[in-house]
TIBA-68156 format. One record per residue (C-alpha): x, y, z; residue number from 0. Coordinates in Angstrom, 3 decimals. Each point is the difference from the previous one (the first is absolute). Layout:
BEGIN
[rec [X,Y,Z],NUM]
...
This chain:
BEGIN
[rec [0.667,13.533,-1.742],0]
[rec [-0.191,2.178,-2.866],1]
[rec [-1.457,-1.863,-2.556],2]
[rec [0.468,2.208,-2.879],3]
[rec [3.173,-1.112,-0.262],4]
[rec [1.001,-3.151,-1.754],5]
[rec [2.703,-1.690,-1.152],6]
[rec [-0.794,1.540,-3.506],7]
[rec [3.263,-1.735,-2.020],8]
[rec [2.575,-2.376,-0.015],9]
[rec [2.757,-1.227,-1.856],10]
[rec [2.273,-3.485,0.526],11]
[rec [2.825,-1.506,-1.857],12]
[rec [2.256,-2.661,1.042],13]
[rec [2.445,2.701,1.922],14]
[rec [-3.102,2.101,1.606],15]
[rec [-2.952,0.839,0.819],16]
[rec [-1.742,3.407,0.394],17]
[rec [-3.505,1.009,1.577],18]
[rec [-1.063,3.285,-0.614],19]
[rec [-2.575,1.641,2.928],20]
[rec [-0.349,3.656,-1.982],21]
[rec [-3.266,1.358,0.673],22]
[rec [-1.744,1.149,-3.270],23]
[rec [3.000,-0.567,-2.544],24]
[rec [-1.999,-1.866,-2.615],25]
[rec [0.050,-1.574,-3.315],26]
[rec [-1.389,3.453,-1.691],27]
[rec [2.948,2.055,1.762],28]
[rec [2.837,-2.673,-0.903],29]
[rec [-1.406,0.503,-3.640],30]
[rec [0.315,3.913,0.419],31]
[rec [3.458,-0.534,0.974],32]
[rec [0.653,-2.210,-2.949],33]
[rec [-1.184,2.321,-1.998],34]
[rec [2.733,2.855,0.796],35]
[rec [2.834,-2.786,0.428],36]
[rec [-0.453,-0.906,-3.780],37]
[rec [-0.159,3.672,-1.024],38]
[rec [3.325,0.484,2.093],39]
[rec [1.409,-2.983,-2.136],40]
[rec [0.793,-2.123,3.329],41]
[rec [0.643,-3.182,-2.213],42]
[rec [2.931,1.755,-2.102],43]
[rec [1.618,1.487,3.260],44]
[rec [0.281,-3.351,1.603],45]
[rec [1.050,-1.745,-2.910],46]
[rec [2.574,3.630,-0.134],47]
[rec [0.947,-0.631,3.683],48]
[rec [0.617,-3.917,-0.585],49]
[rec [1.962,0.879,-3.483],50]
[rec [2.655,2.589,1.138],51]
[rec [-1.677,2.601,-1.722],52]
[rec [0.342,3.628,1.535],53]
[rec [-3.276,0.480,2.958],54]
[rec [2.003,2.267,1.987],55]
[rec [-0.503,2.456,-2.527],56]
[rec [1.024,3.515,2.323],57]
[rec [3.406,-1.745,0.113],58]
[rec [-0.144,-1.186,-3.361],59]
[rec [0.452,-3.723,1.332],60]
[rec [-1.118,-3.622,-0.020],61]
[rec [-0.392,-2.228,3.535],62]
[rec [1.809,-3.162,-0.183],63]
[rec [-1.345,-2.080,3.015],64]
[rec [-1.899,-2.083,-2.182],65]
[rec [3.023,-0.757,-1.692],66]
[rec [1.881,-0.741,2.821],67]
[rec [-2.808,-2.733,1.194],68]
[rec [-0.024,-1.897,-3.524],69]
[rec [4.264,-0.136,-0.373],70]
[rec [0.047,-1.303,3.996],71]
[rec [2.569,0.708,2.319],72]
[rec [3.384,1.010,-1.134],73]
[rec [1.704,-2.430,2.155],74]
[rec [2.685,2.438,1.041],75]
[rec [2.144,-1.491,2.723],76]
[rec [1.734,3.396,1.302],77]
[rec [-1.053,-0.700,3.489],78]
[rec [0.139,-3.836,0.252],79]
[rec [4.072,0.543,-1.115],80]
[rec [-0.349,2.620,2.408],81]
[rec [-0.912,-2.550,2.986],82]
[rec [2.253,-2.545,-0.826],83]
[rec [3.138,2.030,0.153],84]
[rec [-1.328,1.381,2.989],85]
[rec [-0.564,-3.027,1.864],86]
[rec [3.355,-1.770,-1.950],87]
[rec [1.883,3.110,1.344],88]
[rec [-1.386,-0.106,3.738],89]
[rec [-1.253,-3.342,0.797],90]
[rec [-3.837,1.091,0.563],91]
[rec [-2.941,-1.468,-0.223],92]
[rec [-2.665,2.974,0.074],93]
[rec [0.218,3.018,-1.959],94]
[rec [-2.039,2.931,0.741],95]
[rec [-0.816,1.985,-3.078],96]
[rec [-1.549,3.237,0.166],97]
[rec [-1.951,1.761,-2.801],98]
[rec [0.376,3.846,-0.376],99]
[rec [-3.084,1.668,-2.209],100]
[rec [-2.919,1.738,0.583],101]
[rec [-3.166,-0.193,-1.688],102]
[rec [-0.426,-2.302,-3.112],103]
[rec [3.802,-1.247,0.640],104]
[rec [-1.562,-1.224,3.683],105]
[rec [-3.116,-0.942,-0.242],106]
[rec [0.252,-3.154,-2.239],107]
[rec [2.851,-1.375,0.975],108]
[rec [-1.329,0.391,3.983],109]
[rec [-3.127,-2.054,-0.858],110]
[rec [1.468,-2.824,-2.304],111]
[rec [2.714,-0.481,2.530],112]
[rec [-3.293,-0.286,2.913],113]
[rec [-1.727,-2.284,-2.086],114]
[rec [2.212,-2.174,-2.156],115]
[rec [3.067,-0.454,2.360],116]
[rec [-0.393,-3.435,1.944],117]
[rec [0.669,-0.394,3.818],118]
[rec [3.165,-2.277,-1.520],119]
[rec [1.368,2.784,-1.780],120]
[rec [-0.957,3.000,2.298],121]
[rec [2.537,-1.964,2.607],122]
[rec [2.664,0.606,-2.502],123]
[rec [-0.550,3.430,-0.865],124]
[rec [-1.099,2.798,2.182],125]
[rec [-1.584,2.912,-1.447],126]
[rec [0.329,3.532,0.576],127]
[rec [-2.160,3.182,-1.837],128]
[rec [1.273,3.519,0.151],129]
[rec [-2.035,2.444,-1.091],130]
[rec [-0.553,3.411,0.280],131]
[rec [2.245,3.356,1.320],132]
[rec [0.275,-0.695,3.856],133]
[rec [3.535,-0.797,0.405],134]
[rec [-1.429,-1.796,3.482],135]
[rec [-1.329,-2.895,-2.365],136]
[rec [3.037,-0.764,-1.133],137]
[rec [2.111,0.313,3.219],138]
[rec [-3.240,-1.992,1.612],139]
[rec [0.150,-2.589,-2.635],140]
[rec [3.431,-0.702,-0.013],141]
[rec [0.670,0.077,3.783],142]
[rec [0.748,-3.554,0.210],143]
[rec [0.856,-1.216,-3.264],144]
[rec [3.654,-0.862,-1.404],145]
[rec [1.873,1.915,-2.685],146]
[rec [1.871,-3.636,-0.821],147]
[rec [-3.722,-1.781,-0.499],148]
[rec [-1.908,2.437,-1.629],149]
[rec [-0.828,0.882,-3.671],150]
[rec [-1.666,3.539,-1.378],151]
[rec [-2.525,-0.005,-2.923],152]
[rec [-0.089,3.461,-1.059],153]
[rec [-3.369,0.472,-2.048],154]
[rec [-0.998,3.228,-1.294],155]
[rec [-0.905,0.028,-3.875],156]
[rec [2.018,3.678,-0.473],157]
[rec [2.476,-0.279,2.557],158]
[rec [-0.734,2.970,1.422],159]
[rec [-2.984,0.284,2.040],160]
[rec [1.301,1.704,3.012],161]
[rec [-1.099,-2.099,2.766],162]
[rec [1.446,-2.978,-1.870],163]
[rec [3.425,1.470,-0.354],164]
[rec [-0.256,1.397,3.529],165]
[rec [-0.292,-3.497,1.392],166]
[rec [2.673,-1.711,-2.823],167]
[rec [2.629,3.135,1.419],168]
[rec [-1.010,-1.511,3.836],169]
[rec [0.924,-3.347,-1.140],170]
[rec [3.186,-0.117,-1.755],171]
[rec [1.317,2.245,2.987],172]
[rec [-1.095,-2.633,2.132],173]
[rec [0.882,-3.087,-1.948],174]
[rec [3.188,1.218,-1.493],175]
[rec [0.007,-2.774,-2.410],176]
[rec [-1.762,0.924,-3.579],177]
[rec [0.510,-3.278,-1.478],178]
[rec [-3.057,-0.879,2.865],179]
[rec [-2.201,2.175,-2.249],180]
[rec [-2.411,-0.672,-3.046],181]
[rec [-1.561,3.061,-1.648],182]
[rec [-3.223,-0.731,-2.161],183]
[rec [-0.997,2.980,-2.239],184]
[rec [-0.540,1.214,-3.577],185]
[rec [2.645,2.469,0.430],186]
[rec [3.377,-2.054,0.270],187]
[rec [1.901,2.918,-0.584],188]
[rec [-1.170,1.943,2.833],189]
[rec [0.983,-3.263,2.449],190]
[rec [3.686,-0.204,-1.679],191]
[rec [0.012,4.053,0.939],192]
[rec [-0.103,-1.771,4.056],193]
[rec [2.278,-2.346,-0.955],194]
[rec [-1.564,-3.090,-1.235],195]
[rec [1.479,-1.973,-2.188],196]
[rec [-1.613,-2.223,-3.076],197]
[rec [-0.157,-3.236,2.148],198]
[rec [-2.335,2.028,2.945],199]
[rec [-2.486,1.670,-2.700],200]
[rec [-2.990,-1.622,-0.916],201]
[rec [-1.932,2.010,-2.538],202]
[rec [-3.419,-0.193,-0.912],203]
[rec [-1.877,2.312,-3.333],204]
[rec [-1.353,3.405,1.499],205]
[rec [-3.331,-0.310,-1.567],206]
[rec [-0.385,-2.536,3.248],207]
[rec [-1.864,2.505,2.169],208]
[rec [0.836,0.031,3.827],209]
[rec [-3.928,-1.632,1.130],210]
[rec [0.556,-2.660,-2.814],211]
[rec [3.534,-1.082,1.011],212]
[rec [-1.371,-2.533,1.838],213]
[rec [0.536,-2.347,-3.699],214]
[rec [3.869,1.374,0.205],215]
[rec [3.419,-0.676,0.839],216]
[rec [-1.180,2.773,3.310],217]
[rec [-2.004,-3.033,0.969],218]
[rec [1.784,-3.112,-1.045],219]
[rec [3.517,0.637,1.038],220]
[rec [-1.169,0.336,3.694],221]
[rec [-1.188,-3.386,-0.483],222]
[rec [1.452,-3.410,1.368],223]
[rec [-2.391,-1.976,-1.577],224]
[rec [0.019,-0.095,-4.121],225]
[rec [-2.644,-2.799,-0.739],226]
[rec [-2.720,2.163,2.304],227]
[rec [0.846,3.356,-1.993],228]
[rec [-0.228,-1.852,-3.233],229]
[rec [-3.820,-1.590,0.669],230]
[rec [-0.668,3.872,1.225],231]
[rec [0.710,0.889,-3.082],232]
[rec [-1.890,-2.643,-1.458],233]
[rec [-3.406,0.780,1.817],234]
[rec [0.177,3.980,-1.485],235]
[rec [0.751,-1.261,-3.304],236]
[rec [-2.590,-2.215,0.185],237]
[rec [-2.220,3.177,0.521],238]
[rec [1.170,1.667,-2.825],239]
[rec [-1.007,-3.226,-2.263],240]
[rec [-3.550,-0.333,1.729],241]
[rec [0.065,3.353,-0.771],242]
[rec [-0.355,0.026,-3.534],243]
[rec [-1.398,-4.078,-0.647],244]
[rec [-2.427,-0.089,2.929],245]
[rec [-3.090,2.463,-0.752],246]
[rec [-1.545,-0.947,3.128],247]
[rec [3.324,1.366,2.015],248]
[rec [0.151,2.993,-2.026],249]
[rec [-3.196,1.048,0.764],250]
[rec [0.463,-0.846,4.057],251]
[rec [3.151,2.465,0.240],252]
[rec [-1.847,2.473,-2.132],253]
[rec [-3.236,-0.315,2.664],254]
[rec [2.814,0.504,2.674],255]
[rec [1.220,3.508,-1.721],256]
[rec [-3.487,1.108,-1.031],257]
[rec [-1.634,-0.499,4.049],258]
[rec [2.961,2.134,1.088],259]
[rec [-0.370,2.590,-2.343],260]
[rec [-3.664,-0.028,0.745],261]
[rec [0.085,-0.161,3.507],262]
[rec [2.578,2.917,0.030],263]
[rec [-1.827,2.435,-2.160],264]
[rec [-3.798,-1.014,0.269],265]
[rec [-0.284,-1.530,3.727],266]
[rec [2.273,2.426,1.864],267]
[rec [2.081,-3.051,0.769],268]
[rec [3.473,1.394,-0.214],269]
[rec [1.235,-2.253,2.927],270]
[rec [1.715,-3.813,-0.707],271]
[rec [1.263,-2.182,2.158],272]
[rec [1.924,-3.053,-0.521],273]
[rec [0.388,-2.785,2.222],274]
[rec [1.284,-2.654,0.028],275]
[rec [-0.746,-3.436,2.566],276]
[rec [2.876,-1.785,-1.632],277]
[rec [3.365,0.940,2.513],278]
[rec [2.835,-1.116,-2.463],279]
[rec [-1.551,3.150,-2.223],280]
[rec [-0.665,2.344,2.723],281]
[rec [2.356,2.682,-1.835],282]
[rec [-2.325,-0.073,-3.236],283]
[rec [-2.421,2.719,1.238],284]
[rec [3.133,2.004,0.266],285]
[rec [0.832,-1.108,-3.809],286]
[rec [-3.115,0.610,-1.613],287]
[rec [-0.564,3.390,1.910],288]
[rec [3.038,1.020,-1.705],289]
[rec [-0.938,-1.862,-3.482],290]
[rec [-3.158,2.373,-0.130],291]
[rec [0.700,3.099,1.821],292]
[rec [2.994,0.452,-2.115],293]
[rec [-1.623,-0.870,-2.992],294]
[rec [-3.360,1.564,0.799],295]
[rec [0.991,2.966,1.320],296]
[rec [0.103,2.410,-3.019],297]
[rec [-1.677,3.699,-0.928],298]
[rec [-3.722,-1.149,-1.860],299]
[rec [0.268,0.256,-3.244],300]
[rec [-1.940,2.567,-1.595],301]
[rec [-1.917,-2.026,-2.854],302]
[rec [-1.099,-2.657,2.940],303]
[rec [-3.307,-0.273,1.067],304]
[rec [1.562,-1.634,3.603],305]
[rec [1.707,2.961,2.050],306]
[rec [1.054,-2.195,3.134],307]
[rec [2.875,-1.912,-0.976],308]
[rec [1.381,-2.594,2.429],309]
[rec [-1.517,-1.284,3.194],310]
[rec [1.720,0.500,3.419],311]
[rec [1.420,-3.585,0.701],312]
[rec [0.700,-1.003,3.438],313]
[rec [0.331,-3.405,1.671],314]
[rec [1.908,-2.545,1.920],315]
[rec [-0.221,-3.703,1.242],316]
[rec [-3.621,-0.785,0.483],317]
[rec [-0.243,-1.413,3.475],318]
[rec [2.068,2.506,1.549],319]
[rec [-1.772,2.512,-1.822],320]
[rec [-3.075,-0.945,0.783],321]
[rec [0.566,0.939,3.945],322]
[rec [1.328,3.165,-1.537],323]
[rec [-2.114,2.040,-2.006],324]
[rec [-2.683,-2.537,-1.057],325]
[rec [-2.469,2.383,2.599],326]
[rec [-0.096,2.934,-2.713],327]
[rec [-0.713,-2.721,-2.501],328]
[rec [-3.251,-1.582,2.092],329]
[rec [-1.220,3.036,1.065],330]
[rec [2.010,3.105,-0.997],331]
[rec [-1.477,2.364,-2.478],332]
[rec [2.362,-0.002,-2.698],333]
[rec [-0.674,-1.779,-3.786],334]
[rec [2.705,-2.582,-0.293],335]
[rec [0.627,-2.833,-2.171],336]
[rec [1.881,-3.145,0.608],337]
[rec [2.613,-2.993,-1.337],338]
[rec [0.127,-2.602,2.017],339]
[rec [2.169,-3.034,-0.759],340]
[rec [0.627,-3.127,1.168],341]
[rec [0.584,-3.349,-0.798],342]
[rec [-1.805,-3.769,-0.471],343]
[rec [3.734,-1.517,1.416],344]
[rec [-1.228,1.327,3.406],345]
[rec [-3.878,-1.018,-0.642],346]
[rec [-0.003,-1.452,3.866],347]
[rec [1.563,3.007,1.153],348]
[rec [-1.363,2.586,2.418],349]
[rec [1.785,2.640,-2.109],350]
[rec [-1.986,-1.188,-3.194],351]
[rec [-3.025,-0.397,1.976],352]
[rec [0.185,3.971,1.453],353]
[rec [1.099,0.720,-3.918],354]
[rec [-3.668,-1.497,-0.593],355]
[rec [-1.840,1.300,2.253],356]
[rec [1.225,3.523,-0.476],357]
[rec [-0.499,0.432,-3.135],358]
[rec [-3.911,-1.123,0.483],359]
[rec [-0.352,2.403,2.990],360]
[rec [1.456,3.211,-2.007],361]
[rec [-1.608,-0.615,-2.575],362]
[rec [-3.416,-0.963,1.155],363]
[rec [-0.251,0.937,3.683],364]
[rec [-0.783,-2.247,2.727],365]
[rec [-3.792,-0.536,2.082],366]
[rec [0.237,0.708,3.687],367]
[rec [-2.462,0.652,2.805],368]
[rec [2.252,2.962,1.495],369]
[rec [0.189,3.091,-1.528],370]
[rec [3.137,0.849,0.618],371]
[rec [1.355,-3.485,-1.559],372]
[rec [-1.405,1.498,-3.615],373]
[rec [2.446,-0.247,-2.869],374]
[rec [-0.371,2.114,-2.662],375]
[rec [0.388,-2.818,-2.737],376]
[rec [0.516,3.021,-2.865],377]
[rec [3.857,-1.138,-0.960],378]
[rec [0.654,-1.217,-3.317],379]
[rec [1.648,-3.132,0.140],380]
[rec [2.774,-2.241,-2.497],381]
[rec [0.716,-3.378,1.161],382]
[rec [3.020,-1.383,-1.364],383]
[rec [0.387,-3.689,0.972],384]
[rec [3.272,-1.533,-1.234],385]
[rec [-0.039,-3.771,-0.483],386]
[rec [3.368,0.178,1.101],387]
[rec [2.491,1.888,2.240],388]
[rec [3.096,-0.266,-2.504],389]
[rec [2.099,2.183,-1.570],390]
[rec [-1.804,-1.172,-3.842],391]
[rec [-3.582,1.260,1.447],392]
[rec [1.936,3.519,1.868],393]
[rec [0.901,0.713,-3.776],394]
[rec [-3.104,-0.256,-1.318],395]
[rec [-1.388,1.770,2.391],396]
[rec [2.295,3.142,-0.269],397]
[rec [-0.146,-0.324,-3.788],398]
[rec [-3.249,-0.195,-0.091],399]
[rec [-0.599,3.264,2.389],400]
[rec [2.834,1.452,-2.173],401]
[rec [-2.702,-0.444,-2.993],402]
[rec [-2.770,1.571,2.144],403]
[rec [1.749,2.824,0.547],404]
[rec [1.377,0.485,-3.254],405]
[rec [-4.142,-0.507,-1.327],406]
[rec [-0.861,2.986,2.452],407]
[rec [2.373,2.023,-1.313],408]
[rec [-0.578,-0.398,-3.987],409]
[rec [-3.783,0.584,1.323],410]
[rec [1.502,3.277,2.241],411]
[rec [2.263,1.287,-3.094],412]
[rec [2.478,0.190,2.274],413]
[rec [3.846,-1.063,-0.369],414]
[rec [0.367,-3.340,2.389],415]
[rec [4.124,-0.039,-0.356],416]
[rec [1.229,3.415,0.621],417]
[rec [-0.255,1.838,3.595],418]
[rec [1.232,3.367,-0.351],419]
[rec [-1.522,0.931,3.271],420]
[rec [2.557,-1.600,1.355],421]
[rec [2.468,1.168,-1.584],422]
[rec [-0.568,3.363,0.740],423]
[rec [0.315,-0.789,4.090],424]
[rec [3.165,-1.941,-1.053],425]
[rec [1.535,3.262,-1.720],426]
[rec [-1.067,2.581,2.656],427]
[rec [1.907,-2.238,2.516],428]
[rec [2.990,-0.131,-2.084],429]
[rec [0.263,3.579,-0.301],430]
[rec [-0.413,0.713,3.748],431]
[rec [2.864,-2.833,0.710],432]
[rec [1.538,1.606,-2.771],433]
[rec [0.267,3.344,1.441],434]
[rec [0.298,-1.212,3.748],435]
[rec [3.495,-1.489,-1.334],436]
């Protein structure tokens, strides 16, 4: 075993615990770090962030997620009126409803419905996620599902993301009946342009950003369960409060950003992986990869001393993953870092223990007799362990990585909440459809 690597930190609170295997990250570096966050006023641009103030400042615009975690959920019942008629109207008991998004309008409301929906009500409701611009999906998708029994969400925060509007087109061909349909969007006049009326249009504030929807009416409305959204929301406002009363926290999140950025520009570490060993949150790798990458991603700026920006994020469920790709990890050649989360609810579980027992083995390598058993033991490891696998501790968790990435970024001098990257591959699209029609 390598024994120069040690569990060198750890943090707990009543809704986590972290251990920290980072070789060489000490006290003197975190201080370093420090040092440049309080130059780059990180204190006012959280307290900005959590006030409305304008941090999106190449679009001239605030981010309201925090916002949206301290009012709660906005209790709209579009889509449990929706049901009811439905079921009034046809005499059924099951209702398949089938989300239409891509990216930030996807992502959140895929992994609260895996990991807040009970068995109970996932025997009421069946759901369905389109996504994407191969019109197979949707014919696949649909193949044996009911125009009479099933409801579209329509999420897409401009209402006009091709793919989106692709898929929506597919549908109300299909369906034929409109008043089946709920758009969600901060552009209600685009959806009345389609046809919706008033009653169908949920609308949210635009300075929600697609990879922070996840606190919106894009991830609510989807829902069939209020009282679980509601304690989501709880747990990442309960972040934001640690936040700024709980020194101790604030400094954990800030060791979070400060490793990354350090293992990015200074260890040639430019290589994350999440994982996580809990299976009701198996789509969170695919969340957070989005949360950073699309954050992260930017053009250095010119007055930072850090010129790699975000990390490559990559991940999946841990136990399948680990009969995957765990090989490069052991004894592959690449740096890599790694997240690994799981929870104390499944303490007795062989999921937990592998969750373990990983994170020890990439972090510090593991003694054997054969040679060709040696693991390289050079990964830097994050254990997350949840004390609990509800939807309270899932928003914490996100919030709090919301905060880590938002640290990295003030640290960066980069722009977290715009992503005109993509925007450009959006608008070269457009103008090829354009011209192809």
């Amino acid at each position: 075993m390598n024994k120069s690597v040690t569990q060198n930190y750890e943090f707990e609170n009543s809704n986590l615990k972290c251990s920290s295997y980072i070789s060489e990250f000490t006290i003197d570096i975190y201080n370093e770090f420090d040092l440049i966050a309080n130059q780059r006023n990180l204190d006012d641009k959280i307290n900005d962030l959590m006030n409305g103030k304008i941090v999106n400042h190449t679009e001239k615009q605030s981010a309201l997620h925090p916002k949206y975690r301290k009012e709660g959920p906005k209790l709209n019942d579009h889509l449990v009126k929706l049901i009811n008629r439905i079921k009034n109207n046809h005499e059924i008991k099951n209702i398949n409803i089938v989300v239409i998004g891509i990216g930030g309008s996807i992502e959140g409301p895929k992994l609260l419905i895996e990991s807040i929906n009970s068995p109970e009500i996932n025997n009421k409701y069946s759901y369905h996620f389109i996504t994407g611009s191969d019109t197979y999906e949707f014919e696949y998708k649909t193949s044996n599902l009911n125009p009479d029994e099933t409801v579209f969400i329509i999420s897409s925060k401009s209402f006009s993301t091709e793919e989106t509007i692709q898929m929506m087109k597919l549908a109300l061909a299909w369906s034929s009946r409109i008043d089946h349909f709920i758009a969600i969007t901060s552009n209600p006049k685009k959806a009345k342009e389609f046809g919706f009326n008033e009653s169908s249009i949920v609308s949210f504030d635009k300075e929600i950003y697609g990879r922070y929807s996840i606190w919106s009416p894009i991830a609510e409305i989807p829902l069939s369960n209020n009282s679980s959204y509601e304690s989501f929301l709880k747990g990442g406002r309960q972040v934001d409060i640690d936040l700024l009363k709980n020194q101790k926290f604030f400094e954990f999140v800030k060791r979070l950003s400060f490793s990354d950025v350090w293992n990015n520009n200074f260890k040639n570490k430019h290589i994350r992986s999440v994982l996580t060993f809990i299976w009701s949150f198996r789509s969170l790798p695919n969340y957070i990869q989005q949360l950073e990458m699309e954050s992260l991603g930017k053009i250095p700026s010119r007055t930072s001393k850090y010129k790699k920006t975000g990390q490559i994020i990559f991940g999946g469920y841990g136990p399948r993953a680990q009969h995957s790709y765990f090989q490069l990890f052991h004894q592959g050649t690449q740096e890599l870092c790694a997240d690994i989360i799981t929870s104390n609810d499944n303490s007795n579980s062989l999921a937990y223990l592998q969750a373990i027992t990983q994170a020890e083995i990439l972090a510090k390598g593991a003694e054997t007799t054969d040679k060709k058993e040696k693991v390289n033991g050079n990964v830097s490891v994050n254990l997350f362990s949840l004390k609990k696998t509800d939807p309270f501790s899932l928003g914490y968790l996100i919030a709090m990585w919301e905060y880590r990435v938002f640290i990295t970024a003030v640290l960066l001098e980069v722009n977290p909440f715009d992503q005109f990257g993509v925007g450009v591959g959006k608008a070269f699209t457009k103008k090829i459809l354009d011209n192809l029609n």
